[in-house]
N, C-alpha and C positions, 0 to 999 in steps of 0.2 A: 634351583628352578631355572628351568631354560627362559632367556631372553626374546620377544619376538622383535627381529632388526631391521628384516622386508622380507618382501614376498618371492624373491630370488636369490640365491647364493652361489655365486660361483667357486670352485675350487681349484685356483691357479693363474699365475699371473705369466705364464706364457704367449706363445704368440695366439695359440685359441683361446684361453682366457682372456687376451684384453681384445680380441675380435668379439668374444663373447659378451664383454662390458658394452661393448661403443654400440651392439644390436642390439641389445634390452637396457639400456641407459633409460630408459624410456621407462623401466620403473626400478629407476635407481636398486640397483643390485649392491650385495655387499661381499666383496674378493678377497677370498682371503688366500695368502701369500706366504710362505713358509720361509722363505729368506726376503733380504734385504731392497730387493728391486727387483724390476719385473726380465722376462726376458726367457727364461725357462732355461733348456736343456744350451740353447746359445749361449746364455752368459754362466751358468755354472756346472756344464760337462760338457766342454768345451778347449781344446789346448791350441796353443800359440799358432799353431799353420791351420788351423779349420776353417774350411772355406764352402760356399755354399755350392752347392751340388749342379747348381743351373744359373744362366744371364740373370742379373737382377731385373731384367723389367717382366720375368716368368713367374718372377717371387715377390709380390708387390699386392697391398690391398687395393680395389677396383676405383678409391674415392679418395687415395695419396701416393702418387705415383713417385715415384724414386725422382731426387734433381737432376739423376744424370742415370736416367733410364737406360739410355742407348750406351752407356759403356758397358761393351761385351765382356767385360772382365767377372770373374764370380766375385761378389763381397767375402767380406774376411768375417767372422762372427761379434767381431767388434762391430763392423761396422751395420750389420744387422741389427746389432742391439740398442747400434743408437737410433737405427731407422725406426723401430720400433716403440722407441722413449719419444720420436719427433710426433708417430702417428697420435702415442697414448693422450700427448699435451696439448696434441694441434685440435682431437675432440673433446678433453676433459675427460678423459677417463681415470687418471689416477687420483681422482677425489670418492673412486668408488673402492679402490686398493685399501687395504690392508694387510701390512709388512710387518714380517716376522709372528705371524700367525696361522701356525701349524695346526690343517682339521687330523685330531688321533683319534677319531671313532666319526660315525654316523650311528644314527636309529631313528625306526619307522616306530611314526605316531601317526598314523594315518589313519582311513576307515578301515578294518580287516575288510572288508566286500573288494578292496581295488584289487586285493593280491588273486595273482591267478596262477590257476594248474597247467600245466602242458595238456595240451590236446583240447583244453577249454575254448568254446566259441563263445567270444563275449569283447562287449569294446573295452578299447585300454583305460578310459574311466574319464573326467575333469581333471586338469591339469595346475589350475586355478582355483580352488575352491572357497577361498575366502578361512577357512581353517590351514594349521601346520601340520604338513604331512613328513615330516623329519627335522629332528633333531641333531645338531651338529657341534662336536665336542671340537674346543679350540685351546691352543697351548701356546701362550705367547712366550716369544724368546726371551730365556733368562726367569721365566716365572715358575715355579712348580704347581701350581692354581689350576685346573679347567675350570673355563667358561662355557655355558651351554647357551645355542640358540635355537629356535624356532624359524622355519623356511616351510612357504606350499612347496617348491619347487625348487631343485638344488643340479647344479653342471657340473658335471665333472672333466676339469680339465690340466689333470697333472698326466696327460703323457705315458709315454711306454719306455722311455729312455730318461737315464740318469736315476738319483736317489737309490736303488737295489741293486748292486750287482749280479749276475750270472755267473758264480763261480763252479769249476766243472768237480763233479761230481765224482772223487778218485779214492782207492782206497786207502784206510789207517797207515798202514805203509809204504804208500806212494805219493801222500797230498804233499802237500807245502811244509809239512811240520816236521818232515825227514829232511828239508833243503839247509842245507849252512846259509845262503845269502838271502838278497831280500826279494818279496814278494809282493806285487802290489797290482791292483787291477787301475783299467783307465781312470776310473773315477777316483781315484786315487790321485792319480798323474794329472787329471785334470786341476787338482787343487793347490799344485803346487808351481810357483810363481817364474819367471824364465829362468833364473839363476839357479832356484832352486833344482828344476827340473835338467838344467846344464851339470850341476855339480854330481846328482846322481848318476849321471850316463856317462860323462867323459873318464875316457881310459878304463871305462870297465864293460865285462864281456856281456854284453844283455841281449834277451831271447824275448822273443816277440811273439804271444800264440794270439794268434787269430788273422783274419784275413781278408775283412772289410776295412770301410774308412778308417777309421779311430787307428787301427793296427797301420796300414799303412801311412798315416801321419806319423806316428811316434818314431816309426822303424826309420824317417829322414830326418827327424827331429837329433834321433839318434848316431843318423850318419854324419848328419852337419857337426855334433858334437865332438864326435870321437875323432873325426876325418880318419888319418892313417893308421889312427893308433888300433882300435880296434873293430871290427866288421859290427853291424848291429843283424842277427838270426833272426829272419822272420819264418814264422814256424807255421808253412798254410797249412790247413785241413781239406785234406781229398774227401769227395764228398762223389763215390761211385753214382753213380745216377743213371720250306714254305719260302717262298722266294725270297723275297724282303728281308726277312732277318737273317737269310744267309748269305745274303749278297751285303750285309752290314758288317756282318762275321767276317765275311772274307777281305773286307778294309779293313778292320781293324786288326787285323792278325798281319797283315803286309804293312799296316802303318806302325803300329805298335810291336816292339821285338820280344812277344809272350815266351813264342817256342823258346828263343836263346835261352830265357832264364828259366825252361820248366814250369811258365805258369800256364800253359793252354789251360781252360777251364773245360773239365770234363761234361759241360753240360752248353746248351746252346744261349745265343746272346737274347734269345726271344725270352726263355725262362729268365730271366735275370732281371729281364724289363717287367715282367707279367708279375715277378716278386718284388718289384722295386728295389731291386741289390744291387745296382750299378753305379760304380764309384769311380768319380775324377781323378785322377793321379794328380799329386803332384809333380809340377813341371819338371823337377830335376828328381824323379825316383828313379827312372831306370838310368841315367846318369849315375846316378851313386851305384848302384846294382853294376854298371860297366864297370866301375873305378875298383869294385870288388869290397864299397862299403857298406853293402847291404847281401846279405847272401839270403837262399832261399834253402827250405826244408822243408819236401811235402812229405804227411802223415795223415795215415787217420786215426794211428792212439798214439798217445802221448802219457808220461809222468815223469814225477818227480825221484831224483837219486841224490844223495849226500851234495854232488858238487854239481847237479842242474836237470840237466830235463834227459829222459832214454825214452826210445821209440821204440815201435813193433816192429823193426827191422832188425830189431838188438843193437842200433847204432847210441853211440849216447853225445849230447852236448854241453857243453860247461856252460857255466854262467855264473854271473856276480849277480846279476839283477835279470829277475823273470817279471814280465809284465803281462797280464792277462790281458787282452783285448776281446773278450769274452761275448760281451752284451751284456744287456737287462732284464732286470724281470718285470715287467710292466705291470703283468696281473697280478703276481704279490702286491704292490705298492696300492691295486684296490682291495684286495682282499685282508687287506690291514687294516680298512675304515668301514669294508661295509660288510654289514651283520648278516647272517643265517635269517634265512633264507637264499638271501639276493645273492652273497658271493659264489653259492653254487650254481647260478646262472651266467655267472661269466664268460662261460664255455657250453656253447650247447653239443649236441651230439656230434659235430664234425669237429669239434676241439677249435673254434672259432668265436667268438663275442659275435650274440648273434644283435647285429646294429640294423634298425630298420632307417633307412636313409641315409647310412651312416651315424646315426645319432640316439634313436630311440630304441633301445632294450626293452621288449615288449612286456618281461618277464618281473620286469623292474617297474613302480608305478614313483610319477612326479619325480623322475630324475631323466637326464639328458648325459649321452656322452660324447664331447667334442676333441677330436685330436688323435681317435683310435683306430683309424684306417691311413695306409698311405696311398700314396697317388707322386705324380709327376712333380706338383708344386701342392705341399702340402697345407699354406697360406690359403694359396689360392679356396682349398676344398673348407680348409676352417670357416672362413667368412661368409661362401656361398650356404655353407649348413645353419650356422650362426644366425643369417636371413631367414633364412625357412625355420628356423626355430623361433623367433622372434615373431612370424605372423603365425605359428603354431601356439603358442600363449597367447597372441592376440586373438585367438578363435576366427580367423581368417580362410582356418578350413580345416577339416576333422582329421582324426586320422582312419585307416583302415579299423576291420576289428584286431586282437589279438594272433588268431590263427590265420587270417592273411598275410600280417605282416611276417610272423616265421615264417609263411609259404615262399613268401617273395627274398627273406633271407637266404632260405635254402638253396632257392635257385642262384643265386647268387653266388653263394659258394660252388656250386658244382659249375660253374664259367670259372672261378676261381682253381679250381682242381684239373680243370681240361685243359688249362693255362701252364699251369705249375707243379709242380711237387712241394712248392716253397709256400704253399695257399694261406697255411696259418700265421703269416704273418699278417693277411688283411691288408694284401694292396689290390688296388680295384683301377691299376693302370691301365688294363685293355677294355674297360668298359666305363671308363670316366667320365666321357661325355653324355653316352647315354644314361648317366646317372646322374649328371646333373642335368639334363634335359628335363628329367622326371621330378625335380627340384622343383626345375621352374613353372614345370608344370601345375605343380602343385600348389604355388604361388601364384596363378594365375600369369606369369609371364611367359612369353613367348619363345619356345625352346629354341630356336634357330638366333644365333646374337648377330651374326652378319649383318651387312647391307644388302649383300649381293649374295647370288646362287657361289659364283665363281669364289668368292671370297670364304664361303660355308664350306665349301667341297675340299679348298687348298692350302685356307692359311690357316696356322695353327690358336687354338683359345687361348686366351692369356684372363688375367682376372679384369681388365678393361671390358672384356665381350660381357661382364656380369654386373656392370653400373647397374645401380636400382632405378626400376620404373615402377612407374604408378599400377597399383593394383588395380585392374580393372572387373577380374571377377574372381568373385567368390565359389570355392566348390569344393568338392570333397576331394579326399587324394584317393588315388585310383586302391 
């Protein structure tokens, strides 16, 4: 028999889970946490050079600002994670944590009247209702027992990255299982400690496929290891495919020495920002790339042969060690907990999670999802959602109906699509502010954070511009 624990449950003890905690504190929530400590995709898919993608005072919640804001340096993932343990204890939130308890199911025990059809006009329902609109199956570590509980209202917030890997899709006689050596994805490499992660690289031949962050950490991690002994193959994927962004483009191509190595990206720098794919190098990567410790391989098919990896060029390379740098699968890792109906709404017609605000699945009743779009400073969007969620169960102001809110999805997406090719990731970088304008709007705060005109027009938001003010009115969202 399910237990009733409160009337919110969150799921995840990452940076939007304990954002999630410290805004609905207020009726004490119960979080539950699948490993050891909080911290998410930072402290456990995460290796030894990971470093934050932007200045720390860009990555900072609005009401604990970093001790030493102003150093322009990126934090290291450690050092996030402590930032993060300073914020959870400086509110009390880790008394709402519960560690080492893994949710391995959900189920709706709701009213049948809240679920709705596509094309229905009708409001999203009570959010609150004083009854359990889901049930949540939990597996604590080391136990073989589920425990079930009772929740009006459950977050979802484990993220898109880490826990599932993305492994590519190859055939019977081409996967990993025809390779003599070892095979291993990041999240693999992520768990393993610096010595250990030293002992598997040094002196031996390793191939690197992928071609974002993760990929390009390892691939130095690799060169620092081996130095002369042997090059570390990073194996990109070609991927055939306005003033401003080309006057960005054309610094960065004279600043950075792309062409020399082959990496000009066949797509412009605007796409890249509009999909949120744009990755820091580390300081000494194309250093190692001169010294001739890092070499490059572009492809666009790839597999595996007895002694490593052969391309569509018919070219082939050896390897001891192949390491995926693949990605994640994010929607698997819901589609493991939540039941038929709902997990077929994950994805609406344009192959996108259709989030009204970022947060509200229309399709989905008494659940939230936080942490599922990105943006510039992905903090920063948790917290601001996190507030409007929190005066959204306060009944501070309604939401649309049903088929509004798809409407206003869809449009969204196609800003997303006129942006990108890269759209189904669900980065809403080129219209972030106007979407959190509509936030605050919604909240009754005033969309403009400035002091000044001069200041609104020039300087850039940071999560300072979103300190909480006093509600002043109540109203519906648009």
């Amino acid at each position: 028999m399910a237990v009733f624990q409160s009337k919110i449950a969150i799921i995840g003890a990452g940076i939007s889970g304990i954002a999630a905690a410290k805004q609905l504190s207020t009726f004490s929530p119960v979080v539950f946490e699948a490993s050891d400590s909080i911290g998410g995709v930072w402290r456990h898919a995460s290796i030894r050079s990971t470093k934050l993608q932007t200045p720390r005072c860009d990555y900072e919640f609005s009401d604990f600002p970093w001790p030493d804001r102003d150093n322009s340096s990126f934090p290291s993932h450690i050092e996030i994670v402590d930032y993060l343990h300073a914020y959870a204890k400086h509110f009390d939130v880790l008394q709402f944590v519960r560690f080492n308890s893994k949710v391995v199911e959900l189920r709706f025990v709701g009213e049948p009247g809240t679920l709705v059809q596509f094309g229905q006009e009708r409001d999203y329902g009570p959010l609150l209702t004083g009854s359990p609109a889901w049930e949540v199956a939990v597996q604590t570590t080391g136990c073989d027992t589920i425990q079930w509980y009772e929740f009006e209202f459950v977050v979802v917030c484990i993220g898109k990255y880490g826990d599932i890997p993305r492994i590519p899709n190859l055939p019977n006689d081409k996967g990993p299982e025809i390779f003599e050596g070892k095979v291993l994805h990041t999240l693999d490499y992520c768990k393993l400690n610096p010595q250990e992660a030293s002992l598997l690289l040094r002196g031996k031949k390793v191939a690197v496929v992928g071609y974002k962050k993760s990929a390009i950490d390892i691939a130095v991690e690799c060169a620092e290891a081996n130095k002369d002994d042997q090059p570390c193959n990073l194996n990109v994927h070609i991927d055939h495919r306005r003033l401003v962004s080309r006057i960005i483009e054309g610094y960065l191509l004279w600043r950075l020495p792309f062409e020399k190595h082959g990496l000009k990206p066949d797509h412009p720098f605007e796409e890249d920002y509009a999909s949120c794919q744009m990755a820091i190098l580390p300081e000494n990567f194309f250093s190692e790339a001169d010294h001739g410790r890092i070499k490059f391989k572009k492809t666009s098919k790839w597999w595996f042969w007895e002694k490593g990896l052969q391309f569509d060029d018919d070219s082939r390379l050896e390897a001891d060690v192949v390491i995926l740098a693949t990605g994640y699968d994010g929607k698997q890792k819901l589609k493991a907990i939540l039941p038929q109906p709902f997990s077929s709404f994950l994805e609406y017609v344009s192959g996108v999670m259709p989030l009204y605000r970022s947060t509200i699945n229309p399709m989905i009743p008494n659940m939230a999802f936080v942490g599922y779009v990105e943006t510039v400073s992905n903090l920063q969007a948790a917290e601001l959602r996190c507030r409007w969620l929190a005066q959204l169960l306060a009944n501070e102001f309604k939401l649309p109906s049903v088929e509004k809110m798809l409407e206003k999805i869809a449009g969204e997406v196609e800003i997303m699509k006129r942006a990108t090719r890269f759209y189904k990731r669900h980065c809403i970088s080129t219209f972030s502010i106007n979407h959190n304008d509509e936030i605050c709007e919604d909240m009754g705060w005033k969309p403009w954070r400035k002091n000044n005109w001069f200041s609104e027009a020039f300087s850039p938001y940071t999560s300072q511009d979103y300190e909480e003010e006093r509600l002043e009115t109540k109203k519906s969202a648009p």
